[in-house]
C-alpha positions in Angstrom: 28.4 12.3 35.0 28.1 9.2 32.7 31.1 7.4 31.6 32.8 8.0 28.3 32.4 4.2 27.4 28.4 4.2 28.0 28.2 7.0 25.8 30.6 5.8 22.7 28.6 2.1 23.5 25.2 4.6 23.2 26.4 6.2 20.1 27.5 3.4 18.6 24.3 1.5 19.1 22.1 4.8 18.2 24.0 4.8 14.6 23.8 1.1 14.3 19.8 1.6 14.6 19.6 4.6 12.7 21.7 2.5 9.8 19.0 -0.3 10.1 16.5 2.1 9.6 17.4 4.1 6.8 18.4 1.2 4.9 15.0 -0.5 5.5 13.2 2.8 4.0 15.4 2.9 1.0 15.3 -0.8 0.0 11.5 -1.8 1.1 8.7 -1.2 -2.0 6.2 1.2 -0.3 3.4 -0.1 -1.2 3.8 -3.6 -2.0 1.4 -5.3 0.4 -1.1 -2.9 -0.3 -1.4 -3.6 -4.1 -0.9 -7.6 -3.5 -3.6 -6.9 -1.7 -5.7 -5.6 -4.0 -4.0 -7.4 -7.4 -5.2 -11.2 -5.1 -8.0 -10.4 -3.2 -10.0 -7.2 -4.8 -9.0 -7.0 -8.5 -10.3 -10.7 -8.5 -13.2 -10.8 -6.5 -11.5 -14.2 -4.4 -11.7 -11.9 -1.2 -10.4 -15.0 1.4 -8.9 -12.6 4.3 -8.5 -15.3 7.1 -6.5 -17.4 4.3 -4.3 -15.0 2.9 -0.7 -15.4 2.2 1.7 -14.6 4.9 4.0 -11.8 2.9 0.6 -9.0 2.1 -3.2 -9.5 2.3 -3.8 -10.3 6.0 -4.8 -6.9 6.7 -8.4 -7.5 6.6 -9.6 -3.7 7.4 -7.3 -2.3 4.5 -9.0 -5.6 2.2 -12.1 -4.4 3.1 -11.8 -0.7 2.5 -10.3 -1.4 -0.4 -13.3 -4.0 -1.9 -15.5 -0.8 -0.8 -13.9 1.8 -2.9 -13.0 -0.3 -6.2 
């Protein structure tokens, strides 16, 4: 039988996690790197993928794909 302190400390860390999470979901644009993506690299033709910004456009499949289909 497992001690009441390792399961308040479990709970407690279980909530703290599933906070983090919800909050994350609710405050992060869902598709924000995706249309960077597109706005820099596609929409302009200037399709650099190894010399993309940090923040959205290093995802060179999803550049690609996206080149493809616009």
């Amino acid at each position: 039988m497992r001690h009441p302190r390792e399961r308040l400390l479990f709970t407690i860390g279980a909530a703290v996690v599933f906070l983090y999470i919800f909050l994350r979901a609710l405050l992060v644009p869902i598709i924000h790197d995706e249309a960077r993506t597109f706005q820099v690299f596609v929409a302009t033709g200037d399709f650099l993928p190894f010399h993309a910004a940090w923040d959205a456009g290093n995802h060179v499949l999803a550049t690609v794909l996206a080149q493809v289909s616009y």
